[in-house]
ROMIKOL-777050 format. One record per residue (C-alpha): x, z, y; residue number from 1; residue in one letter. Coordinates in nm, 3 decimals, always signed. Example, Ala and Ser with C-alpha at 12.3 -4.5 7.8 and 13.67 -1.06 7.14 Angstrom:
PT u w v pos code
PT +1.230 +0.780 -0.450 1 a $
PT +1.367 +0.714 -0.106 2 s $
This chain:
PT u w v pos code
PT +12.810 +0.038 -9.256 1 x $
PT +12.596 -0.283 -9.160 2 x $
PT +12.244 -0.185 -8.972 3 x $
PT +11.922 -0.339 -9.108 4 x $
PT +11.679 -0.525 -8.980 5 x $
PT +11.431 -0.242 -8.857 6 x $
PT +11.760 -0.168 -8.631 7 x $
PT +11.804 -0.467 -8.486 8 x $
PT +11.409 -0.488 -8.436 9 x $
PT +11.408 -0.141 -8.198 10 x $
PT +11.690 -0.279 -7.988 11 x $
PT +11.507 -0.638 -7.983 12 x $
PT +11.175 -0.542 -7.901 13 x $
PT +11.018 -0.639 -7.517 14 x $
PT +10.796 -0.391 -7.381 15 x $
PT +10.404 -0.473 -7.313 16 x $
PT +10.190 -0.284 -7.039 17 x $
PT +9.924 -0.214 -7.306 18 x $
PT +10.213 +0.031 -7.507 19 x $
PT +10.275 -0.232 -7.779 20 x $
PT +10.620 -0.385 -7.866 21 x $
PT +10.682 -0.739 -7.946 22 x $
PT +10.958 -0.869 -8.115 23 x $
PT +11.170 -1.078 -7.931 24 x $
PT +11.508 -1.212 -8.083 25 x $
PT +11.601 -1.443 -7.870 26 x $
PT +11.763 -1.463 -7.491 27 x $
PT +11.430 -1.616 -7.342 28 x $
PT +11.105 -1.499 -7.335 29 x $
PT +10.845 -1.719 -7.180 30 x $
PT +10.536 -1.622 -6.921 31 x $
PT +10.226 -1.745 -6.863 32 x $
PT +10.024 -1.602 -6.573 33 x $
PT +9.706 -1.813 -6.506 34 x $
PT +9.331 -1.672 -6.522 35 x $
PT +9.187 -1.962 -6.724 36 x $
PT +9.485 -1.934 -6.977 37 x $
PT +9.350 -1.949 -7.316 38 x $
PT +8.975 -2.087 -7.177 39 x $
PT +9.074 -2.453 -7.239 40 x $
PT +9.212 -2.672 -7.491 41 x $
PT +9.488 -2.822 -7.328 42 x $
PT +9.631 -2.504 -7.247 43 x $
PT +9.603 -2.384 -7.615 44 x $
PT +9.808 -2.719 -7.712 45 x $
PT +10.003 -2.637 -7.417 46 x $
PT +10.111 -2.269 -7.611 47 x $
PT +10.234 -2.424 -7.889 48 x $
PT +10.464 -2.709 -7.694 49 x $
PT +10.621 -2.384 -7.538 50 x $
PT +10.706 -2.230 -7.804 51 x $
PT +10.901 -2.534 -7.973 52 x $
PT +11.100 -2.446 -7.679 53 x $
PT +11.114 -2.131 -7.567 54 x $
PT +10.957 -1.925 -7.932 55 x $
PT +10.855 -1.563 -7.810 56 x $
PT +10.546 -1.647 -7.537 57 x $
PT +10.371 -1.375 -7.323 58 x $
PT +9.991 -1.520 -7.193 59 x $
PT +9.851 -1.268 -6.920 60 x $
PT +9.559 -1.336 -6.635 61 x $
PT +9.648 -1.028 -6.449 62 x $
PT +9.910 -1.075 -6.146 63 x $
PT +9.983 -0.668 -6.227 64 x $
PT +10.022 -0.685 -6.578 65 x $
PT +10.248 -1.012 -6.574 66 x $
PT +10.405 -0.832 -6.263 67 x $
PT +10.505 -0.519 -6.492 68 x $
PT +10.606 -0.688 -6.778 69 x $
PT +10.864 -0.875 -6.633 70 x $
PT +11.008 -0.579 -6.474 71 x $
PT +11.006 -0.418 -6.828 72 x $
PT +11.197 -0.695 -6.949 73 x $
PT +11.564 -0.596 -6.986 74 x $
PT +11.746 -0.783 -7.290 75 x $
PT +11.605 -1.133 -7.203 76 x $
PT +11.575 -1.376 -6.965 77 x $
PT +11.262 -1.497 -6.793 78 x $
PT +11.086 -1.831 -6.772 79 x $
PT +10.780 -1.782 -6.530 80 x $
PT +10.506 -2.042 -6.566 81 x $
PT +10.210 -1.950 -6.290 82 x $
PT +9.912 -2.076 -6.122 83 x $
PT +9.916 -2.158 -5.732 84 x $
PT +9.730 -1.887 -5.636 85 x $
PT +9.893 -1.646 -5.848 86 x $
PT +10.237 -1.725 -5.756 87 x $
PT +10.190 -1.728 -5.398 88 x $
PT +10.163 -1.349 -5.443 89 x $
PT +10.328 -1.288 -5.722 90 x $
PT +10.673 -1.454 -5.667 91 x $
PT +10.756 -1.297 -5.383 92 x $
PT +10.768 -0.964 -5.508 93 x $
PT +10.980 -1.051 -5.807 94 x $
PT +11.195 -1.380 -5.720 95 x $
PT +11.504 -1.143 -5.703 96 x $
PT +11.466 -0.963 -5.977 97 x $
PT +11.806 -1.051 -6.209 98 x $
PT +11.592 -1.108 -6.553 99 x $
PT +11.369 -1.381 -6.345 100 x $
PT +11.558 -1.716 -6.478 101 x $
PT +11.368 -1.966 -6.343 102 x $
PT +10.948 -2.057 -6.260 103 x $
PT +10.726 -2.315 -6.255 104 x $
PT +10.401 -2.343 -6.084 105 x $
PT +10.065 -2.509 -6.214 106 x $
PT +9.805 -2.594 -5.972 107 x $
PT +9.550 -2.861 -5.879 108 x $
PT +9.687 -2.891 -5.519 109 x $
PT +10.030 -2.998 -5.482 110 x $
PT +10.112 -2.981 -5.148 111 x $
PT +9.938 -2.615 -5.029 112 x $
PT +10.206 -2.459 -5.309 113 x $
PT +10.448 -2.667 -5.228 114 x $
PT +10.537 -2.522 -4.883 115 x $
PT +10.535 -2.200 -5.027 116 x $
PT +10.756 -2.261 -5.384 117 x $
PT +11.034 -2.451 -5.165 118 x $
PT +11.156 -2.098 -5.016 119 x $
PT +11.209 -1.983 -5.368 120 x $
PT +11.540 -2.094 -5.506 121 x $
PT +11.411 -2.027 -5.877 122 x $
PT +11.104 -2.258 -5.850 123 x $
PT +11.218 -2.567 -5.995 124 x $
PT +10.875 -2.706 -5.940 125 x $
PT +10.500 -2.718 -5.844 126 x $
PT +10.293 -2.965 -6.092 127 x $
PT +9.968 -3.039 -6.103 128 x $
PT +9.955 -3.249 -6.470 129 x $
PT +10.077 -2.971 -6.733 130 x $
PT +10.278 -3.257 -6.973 131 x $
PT +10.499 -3.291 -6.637 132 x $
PT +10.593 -2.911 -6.632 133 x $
PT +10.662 -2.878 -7.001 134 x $
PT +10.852 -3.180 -6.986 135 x $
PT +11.052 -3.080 -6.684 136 x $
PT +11.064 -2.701 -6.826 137 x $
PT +11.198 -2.875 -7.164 138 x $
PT +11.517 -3.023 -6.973 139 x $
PT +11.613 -2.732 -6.786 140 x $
PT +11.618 -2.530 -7.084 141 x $
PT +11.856 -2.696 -7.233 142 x $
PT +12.102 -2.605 -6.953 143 x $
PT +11.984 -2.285 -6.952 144 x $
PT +12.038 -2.231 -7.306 145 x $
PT +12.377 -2.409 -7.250 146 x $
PT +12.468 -2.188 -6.982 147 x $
PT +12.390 -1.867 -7.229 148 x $
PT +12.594 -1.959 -7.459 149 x $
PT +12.920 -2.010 -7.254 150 x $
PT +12.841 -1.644 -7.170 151 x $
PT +12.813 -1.549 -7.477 152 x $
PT +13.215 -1.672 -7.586 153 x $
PT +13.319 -1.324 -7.593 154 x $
PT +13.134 -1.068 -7.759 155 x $
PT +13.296 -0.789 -7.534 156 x $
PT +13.022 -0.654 -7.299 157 x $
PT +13.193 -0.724 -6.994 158 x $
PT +13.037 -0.399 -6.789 159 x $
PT +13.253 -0.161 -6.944 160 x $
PT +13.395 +0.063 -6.776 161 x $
PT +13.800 +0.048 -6.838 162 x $
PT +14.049 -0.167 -7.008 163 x $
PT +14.073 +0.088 -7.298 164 x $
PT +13.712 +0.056 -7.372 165 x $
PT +13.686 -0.309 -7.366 166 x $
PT +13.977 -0.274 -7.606 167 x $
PT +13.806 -0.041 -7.855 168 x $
PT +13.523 -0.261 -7.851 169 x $
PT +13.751 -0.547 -7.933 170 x $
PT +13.917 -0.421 -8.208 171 x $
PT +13.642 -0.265 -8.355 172 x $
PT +13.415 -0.635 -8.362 173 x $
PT +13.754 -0.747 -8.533 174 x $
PT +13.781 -0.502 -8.798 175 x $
PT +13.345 -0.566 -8.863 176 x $
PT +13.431 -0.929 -8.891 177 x $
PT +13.701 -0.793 -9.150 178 x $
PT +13.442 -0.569 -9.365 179 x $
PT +13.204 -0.856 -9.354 180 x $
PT +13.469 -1.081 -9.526 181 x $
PT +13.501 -0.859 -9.787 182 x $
PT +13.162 -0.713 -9.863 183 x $
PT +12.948 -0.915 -10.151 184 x $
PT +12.605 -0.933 -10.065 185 x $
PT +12.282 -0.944 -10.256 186 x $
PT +11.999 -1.191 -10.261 187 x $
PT +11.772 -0.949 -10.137 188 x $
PT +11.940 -0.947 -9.818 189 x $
PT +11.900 -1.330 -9.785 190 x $
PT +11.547 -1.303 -9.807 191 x $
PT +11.547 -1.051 -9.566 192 x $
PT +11.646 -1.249 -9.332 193 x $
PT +11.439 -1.522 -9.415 194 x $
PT +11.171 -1.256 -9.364 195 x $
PT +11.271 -1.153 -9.012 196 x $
PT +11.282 -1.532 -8.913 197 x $
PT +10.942 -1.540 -9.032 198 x $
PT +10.797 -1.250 -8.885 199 x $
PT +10.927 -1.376 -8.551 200 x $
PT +10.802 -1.738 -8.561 201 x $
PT +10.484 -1.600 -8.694 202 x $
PT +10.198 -1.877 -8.545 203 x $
PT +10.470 -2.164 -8.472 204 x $
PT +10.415 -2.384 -8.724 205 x $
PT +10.743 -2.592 -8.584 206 x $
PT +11.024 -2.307 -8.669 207 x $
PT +10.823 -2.216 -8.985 208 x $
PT +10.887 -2.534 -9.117 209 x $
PT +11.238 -2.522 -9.037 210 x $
PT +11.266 -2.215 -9.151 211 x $
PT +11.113 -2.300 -9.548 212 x $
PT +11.390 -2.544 -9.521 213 x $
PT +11.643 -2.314 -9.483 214 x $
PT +11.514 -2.105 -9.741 215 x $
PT +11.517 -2.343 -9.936 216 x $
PT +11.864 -2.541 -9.921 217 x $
PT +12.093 -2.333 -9.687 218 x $
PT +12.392 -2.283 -9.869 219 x $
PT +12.751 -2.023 -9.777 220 x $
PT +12.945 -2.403 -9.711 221 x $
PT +12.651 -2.527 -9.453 222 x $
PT +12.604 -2.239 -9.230 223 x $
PT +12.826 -2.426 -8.984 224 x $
PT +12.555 -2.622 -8.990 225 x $
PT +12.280 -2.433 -8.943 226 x $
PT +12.401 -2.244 -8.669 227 x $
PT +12.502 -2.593 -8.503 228 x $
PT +12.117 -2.666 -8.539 229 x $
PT +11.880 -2.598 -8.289 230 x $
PT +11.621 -2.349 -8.442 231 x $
PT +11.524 -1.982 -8.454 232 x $
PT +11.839 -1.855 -8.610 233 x $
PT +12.074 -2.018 -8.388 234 x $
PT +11.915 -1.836 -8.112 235 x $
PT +11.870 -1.492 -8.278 236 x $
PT +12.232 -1.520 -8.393 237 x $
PT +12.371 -1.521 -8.025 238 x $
PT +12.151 -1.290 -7.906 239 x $
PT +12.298 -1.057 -8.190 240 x $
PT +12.640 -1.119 -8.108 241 x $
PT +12.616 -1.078 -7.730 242 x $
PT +12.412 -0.715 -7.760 243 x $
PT +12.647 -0.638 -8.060 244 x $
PT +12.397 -0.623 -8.312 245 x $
PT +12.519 -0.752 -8.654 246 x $
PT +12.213 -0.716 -8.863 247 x $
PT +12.228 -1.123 -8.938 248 x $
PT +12.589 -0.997 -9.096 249 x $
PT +12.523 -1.185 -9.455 250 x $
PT +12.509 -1.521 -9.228 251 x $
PT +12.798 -1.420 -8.994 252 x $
PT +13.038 -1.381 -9.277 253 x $
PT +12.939 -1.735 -9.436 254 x $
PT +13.028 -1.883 -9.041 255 x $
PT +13.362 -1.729 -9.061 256 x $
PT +13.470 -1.856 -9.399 257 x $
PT +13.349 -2.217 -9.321 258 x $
C-alpha cells in the first residue's frame, strides 16, 4: 500500500536546535549565518533570491546554533552562506563534515577572509557585494543539482549491505512501479499533492506561482513535462525516489506511462 503524505513529511523533515521540524523536500537546504541577517533590506530581498534557487532556507546569527544544525542535517545537502568573521571560526570545525556541499562568505573586507577561505576546498568564494554571491551561488547550483541527479539514476541505495539485498530492493521498486500502473487514483490525491507543494513553498511567491499553474493545467500526457521543468516538484520528486519514498506515487505513474 502507497504511504501518504504525513509519511513522507517525518522522513523529510530537518531538525532545528530550538526542537522544531521543518519540512524540507528537497536535496538542498540553504544557510545563512550572519548577525545582521534579517536587520536590513537588502538581505530580506536577498532571502527571497535564495530561495528561487535553493527553496527550504535556514537564517541563524548564532555560530552554535548554525554549527548544530548542520550537523543535524542528514537527508540533504548543505549550502553555507556566512559572514567573515563568522566563518573564520566556524568553517573550520565543519568543512569536513560530508552534508557540507559547498560555502560562500560575505564580508566587507575581501582580502583579510580571503587568506583564510583559500585553505578550504568548499569555499567557492569570499564577496563583498551580495548580487555577486547569489549570482555566483546561482551557477554552481546548477552543477550541483546536475551532479544529484546523475546520482540519483538508480534508485537502489547503494550502502547495502549484500548483493541479495540490493536485489530485493530492486525487485521490489519494480513490482511498486507495477501496482502504480494499475491503481486508479482519485482527485483528492491530486490536490494533495498540490497541497504538500504548497505547504513547502509557503512564503516564495516564485514556486507558488508555478505551482497554481500546475494546478491548474497539468495534465497525465504532460508530466514529462513537468518533471523536465525546473520547479518544486522536480526536486521533491528525486529526492523521493533516491530515499525511496513514493508518496508523489499519483505523479510517478503518469511519468511512466508518458
Amino acid at each position: 500500500m502507497a504511504t501518504t503524505s504525513k509519511d513522507l513529511s517525518t522522513n523529510f523533515y530537518s531538525p532545528t536546535t530550538d526542537g522544531n521540524l521543518v519540512r524540507n523536500f528537497e536535496s538542498f537546504t540553504c544557510v545563512w549565518l550572519d548577525q545582521t541577517i534579517d536587520q536590513t533590506d537588502e538581505s530580506r530581498l536577498a532571502e527571497q533570491e535564495l530561495r528561487r534557487i535553493i527553496n527550504h532556507l535556514f537564517t541563524c546569527n548564532d555560530e552554535k546554533q548554525c554549527e548544530q544544525y548542520i550537523q543535524d542535517v542528514t537527508q540533504e545537502k548543505v549550502v553555507l552562506i556566512v559572514s567573515g568573521r563568522l566563518g573564520r571560526s566556524l568553517v573550520p570545525h565543519i568543512h569536513d563534515l560530508p552534508q557540507l556541499s559547498a560555502c560562500y562568505v560575505f564580508c566587507a573586507q575581501e582580502k583579510p577572509h580571503r587568506e583564510w577561505a583559500d585553505h578550504y576546498p568548499k569555499v567557492k568564494g569570499v564577496f563583498v557585494d551580495l548580487d555577486k554571491l547569489i549570482r555566483k551561488l546561482s551557477d554552481d547550483q546548477i552543477d550541483r543539482d546536475k551532479l544529484e541527479e546523475s546520482a540519483q539514476i538508480s534508485v537502489i541505495n547503494q550502502h547495502s549491505q549484500s548483493l541479495e539485498e540490493r536485489n530485493a530492493i530492486y525487485m521490489w521498486f519494480q513490482l511498486y512501479i507495477e501496482v502504480l500502473l494499475r491503481m486508479h487514483h482519485k482527485l483528492s490525491d491530486r490536490k494533495e499533492l498540490i497541497d504538500l507543494c504548497k505547504n513547502t513553498c509557503t512564503g516564495n511567491d516564485f514556486e507558488l506561482n508555478m505551482i497554481k499553474e500546475f494546478e491548474t493545467k497539468y495534465k497525465p500526457e504532460n508530466a514529462i513535462y513537468w518533471y523536465t521543468r525546473e520547479s518544486c516538484l522536480y526536486r521533491m520528486l528525486n529526492k523521493a525516489l533516491r530515499f525511496q519514498h513514493f508518496d508523489t506515487d499519483l505523479y510517478i505513474k503518469d511519468v511512466q506511462l508518458n
